[in-house]
Backbone as a chain_set.jsonl record, in Angstrom:
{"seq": "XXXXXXXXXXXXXXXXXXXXXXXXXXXXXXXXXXXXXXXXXXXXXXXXXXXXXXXXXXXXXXXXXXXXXXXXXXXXXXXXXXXXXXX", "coords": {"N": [[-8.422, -20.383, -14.021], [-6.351, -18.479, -16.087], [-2.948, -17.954, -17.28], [-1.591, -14.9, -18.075], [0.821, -12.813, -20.066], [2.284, -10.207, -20.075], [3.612, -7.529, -22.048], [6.01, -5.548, -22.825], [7.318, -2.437, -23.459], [10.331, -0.692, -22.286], [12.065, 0.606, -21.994], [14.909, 3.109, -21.32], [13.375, 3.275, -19.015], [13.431, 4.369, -15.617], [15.252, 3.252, -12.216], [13.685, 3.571, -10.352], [11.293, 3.891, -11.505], [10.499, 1.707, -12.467], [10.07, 0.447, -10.397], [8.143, 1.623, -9.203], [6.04, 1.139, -11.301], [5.725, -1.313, -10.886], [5.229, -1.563, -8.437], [1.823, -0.268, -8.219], [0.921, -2.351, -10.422], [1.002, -4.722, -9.031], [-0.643, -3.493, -6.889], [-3.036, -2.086, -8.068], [-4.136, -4.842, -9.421], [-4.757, -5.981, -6.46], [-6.574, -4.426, -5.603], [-8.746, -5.022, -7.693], [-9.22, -7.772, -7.081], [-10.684, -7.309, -4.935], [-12.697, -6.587, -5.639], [-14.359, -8.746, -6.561], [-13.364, -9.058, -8.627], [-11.103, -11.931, -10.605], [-8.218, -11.931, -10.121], [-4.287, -11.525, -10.387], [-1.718, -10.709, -10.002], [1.415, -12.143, -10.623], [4.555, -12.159, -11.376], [7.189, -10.238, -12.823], [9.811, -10.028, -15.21], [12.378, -8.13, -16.16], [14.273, -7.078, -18.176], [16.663, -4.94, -18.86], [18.822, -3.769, -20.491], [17.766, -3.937, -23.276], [15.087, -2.798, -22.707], [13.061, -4.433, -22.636], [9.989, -5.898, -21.034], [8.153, -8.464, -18.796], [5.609, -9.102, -17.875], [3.466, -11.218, -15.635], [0.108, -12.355, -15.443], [-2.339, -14.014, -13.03], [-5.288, -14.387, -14.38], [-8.885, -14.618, -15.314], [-9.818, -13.323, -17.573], [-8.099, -12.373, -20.609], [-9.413, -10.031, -20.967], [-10.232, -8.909, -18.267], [-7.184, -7.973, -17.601], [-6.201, -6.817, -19.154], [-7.968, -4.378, -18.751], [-7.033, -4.203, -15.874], [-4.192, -3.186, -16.601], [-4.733, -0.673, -18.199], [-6.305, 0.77, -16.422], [-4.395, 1.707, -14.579], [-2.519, 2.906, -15.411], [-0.255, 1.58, -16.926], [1.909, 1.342, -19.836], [2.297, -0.947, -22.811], [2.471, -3.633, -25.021], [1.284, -5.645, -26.079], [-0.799, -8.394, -24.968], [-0.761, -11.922, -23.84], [-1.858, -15.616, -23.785], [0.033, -17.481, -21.83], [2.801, -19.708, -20.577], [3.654, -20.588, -17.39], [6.552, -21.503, -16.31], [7.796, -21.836, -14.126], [10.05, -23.497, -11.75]], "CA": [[-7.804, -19.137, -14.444], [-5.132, -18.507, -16.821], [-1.667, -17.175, -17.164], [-1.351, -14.055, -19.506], [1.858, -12.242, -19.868], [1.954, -8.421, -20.48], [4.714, -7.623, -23.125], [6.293, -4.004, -22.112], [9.022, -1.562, -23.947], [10.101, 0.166, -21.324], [13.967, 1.341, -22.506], [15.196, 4.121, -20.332], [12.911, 3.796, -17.614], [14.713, 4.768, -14.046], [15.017, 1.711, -11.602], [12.622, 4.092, -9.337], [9.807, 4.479, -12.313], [10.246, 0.388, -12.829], [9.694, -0.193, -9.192], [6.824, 2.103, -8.666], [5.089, 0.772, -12.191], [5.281, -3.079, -10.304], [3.628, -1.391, -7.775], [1.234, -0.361, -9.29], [0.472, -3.573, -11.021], [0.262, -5.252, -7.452], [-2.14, -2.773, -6.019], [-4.345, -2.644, -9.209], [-4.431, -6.021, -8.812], [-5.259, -6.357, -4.997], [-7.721, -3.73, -5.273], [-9.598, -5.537, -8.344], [-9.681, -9.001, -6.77], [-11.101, -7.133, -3.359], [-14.264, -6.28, -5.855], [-14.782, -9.541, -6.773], [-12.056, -10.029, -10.16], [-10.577, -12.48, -10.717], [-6.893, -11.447, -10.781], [-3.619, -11.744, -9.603], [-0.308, -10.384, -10.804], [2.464, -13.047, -10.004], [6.044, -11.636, -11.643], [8.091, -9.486, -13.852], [11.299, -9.839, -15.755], [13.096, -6.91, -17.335], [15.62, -6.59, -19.205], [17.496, -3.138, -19.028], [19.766, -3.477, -21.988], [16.733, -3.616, -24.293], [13.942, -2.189, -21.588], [11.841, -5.31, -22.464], [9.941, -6.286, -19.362], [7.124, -9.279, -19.128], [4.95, -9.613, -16.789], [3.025, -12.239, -15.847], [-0.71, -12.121, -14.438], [-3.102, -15.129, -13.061], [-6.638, -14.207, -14.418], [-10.044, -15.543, -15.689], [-9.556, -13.479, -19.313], [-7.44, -11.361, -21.109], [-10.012, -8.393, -20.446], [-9.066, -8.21, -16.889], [-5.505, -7.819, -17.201], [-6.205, -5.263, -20.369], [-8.027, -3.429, -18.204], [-6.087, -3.795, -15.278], [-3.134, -2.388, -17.345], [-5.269, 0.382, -18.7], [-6.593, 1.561, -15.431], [-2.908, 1.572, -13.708], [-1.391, 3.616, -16.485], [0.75, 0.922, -17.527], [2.215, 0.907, -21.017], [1.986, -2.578, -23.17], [1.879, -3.722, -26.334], [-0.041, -6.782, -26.303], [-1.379, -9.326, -23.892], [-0.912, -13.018, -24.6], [-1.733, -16.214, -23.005], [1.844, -18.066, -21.204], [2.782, -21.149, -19.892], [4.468, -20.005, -16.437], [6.982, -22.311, -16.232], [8.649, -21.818, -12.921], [9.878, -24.922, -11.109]], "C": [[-6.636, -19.467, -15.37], [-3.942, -17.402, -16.701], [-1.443, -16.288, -17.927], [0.069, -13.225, -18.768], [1.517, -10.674, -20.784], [3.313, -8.086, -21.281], [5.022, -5.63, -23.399], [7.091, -3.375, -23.373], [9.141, -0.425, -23.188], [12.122, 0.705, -20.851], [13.705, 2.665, -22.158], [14.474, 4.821, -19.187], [13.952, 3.61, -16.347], [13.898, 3.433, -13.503], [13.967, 2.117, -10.496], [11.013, 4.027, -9.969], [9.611, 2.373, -12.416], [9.526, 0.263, -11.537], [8.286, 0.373, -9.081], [5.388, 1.974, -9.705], [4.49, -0.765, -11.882], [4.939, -3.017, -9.37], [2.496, -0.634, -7.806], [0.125, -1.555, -9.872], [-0.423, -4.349, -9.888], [-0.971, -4.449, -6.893], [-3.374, -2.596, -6.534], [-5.042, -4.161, -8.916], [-5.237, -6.367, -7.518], [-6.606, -5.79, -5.003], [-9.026, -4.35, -6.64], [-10.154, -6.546, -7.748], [-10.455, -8.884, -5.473], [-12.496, -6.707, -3.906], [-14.48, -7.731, -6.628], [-14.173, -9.89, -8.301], [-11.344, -11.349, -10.219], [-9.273, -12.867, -10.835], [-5.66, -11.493, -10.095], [-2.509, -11.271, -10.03], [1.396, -11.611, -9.956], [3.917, -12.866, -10.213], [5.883, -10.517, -12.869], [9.498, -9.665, -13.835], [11.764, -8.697, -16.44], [14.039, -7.036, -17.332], [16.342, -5.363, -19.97], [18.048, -3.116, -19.818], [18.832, -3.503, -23.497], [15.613, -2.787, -23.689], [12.451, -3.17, -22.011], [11.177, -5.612, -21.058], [8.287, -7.219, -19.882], [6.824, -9.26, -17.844], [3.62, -10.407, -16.919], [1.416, -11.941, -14.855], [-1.878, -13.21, -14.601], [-4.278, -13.974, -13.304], [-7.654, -15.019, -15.25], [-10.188, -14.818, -17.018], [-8.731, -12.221, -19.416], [-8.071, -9.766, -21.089], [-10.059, -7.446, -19.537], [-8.113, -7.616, -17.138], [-5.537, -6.414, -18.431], [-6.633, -4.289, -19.166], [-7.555, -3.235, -16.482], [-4.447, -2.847, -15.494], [-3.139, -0.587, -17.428], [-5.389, 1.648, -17.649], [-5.39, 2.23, -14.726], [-2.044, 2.644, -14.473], [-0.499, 2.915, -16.707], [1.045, 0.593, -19.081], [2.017, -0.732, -21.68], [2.054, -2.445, -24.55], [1.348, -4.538, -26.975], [0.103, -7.763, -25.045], [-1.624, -10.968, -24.47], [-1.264, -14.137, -23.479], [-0.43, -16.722, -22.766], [1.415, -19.421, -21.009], [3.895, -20.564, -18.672], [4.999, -20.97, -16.173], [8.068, -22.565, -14.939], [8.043, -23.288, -11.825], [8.908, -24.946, -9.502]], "O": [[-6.069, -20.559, -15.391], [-4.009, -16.294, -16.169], [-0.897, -16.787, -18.911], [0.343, -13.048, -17.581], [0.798, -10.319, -21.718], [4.236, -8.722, -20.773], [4.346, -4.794, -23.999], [7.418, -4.158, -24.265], [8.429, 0.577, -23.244], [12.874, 0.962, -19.911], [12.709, 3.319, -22.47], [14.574, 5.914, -18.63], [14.949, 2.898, -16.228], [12.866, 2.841, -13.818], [13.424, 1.257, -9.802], [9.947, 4.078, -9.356], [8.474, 1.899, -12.419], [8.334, -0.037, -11.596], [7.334, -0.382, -8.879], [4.245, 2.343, -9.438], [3.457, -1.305, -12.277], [4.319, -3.97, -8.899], [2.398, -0.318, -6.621], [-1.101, -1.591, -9.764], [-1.626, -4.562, -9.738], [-2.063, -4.899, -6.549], [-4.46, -2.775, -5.983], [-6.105, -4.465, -8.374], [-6.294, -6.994, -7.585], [-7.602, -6.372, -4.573], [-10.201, -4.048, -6.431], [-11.383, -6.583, -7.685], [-10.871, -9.878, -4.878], [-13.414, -6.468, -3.121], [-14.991, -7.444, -7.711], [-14.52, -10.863, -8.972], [-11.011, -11.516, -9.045], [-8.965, -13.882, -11.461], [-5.884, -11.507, -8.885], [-2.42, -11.914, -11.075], [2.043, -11.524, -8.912], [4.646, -13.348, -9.345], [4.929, -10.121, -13.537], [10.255, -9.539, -12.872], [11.243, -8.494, -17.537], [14.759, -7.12, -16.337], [16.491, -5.021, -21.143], [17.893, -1.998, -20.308], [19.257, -3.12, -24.587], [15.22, -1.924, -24.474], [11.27, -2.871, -21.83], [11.859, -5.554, -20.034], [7.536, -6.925, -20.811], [7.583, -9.373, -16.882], [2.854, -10.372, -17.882], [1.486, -11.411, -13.746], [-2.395, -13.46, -15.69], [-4.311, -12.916, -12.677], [-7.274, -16.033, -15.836], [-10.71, -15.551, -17.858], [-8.663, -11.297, -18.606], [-7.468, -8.695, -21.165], [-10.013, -6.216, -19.518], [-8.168, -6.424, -16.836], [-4.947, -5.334, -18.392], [-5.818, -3.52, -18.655], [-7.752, -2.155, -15.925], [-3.852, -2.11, -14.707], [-2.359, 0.303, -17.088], [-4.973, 2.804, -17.718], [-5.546, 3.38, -14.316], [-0.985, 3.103, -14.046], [0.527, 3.593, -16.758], [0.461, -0.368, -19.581], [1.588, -1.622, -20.946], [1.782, -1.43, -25.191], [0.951, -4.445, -28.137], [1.079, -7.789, -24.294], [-2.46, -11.246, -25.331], [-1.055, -13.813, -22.31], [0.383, -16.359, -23.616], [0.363, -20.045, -21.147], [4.964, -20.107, -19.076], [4.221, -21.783, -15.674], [8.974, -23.398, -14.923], [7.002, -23.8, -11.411], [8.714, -26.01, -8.914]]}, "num_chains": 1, "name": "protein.A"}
């Protein structure tokens, strides 16, 4: 599998609409990989003073995670592969 990161703009969302869009993500997630996906959502960073936010999701291709996005109602504006670099 690979690491793709989800690439947000998400300036003047409430800290209630952030929380309930990363879950969301998670439950999309859970409920894909429980039909046999490949998928995993592993973080998010945001950054409130711009409303950037990345998130990061293990899967087997960028078509998952599109349409994990899609399905979820989650905004985006492109999908790239990463290097998740956490120690």
């Amino acid at each position: 599998m690979t690491v793709y990161m989800v690439e947000r703009d998400l300036k003047g969302i409430s800290m209630e609409a952030l929380g309930d869009a990363q879950k969301a993500a998670i439950s999309k997630a859970a409920e894909m990989a429980s039909h046999g996906t490949d998928i995993n959502y592993l973080r998010s960073t945001f950054a409130p003073e711009d409303g950037r936010c990345m998130c990061l999701f293990d899967a087997a291709s960028d078509v998952d995670v599109k349409r994990l996005n899609d399905e979820a109602g989650l905004p985006y504006h492109r999908i790239v592969p990463a290097l998740d670099l956490t120690p």
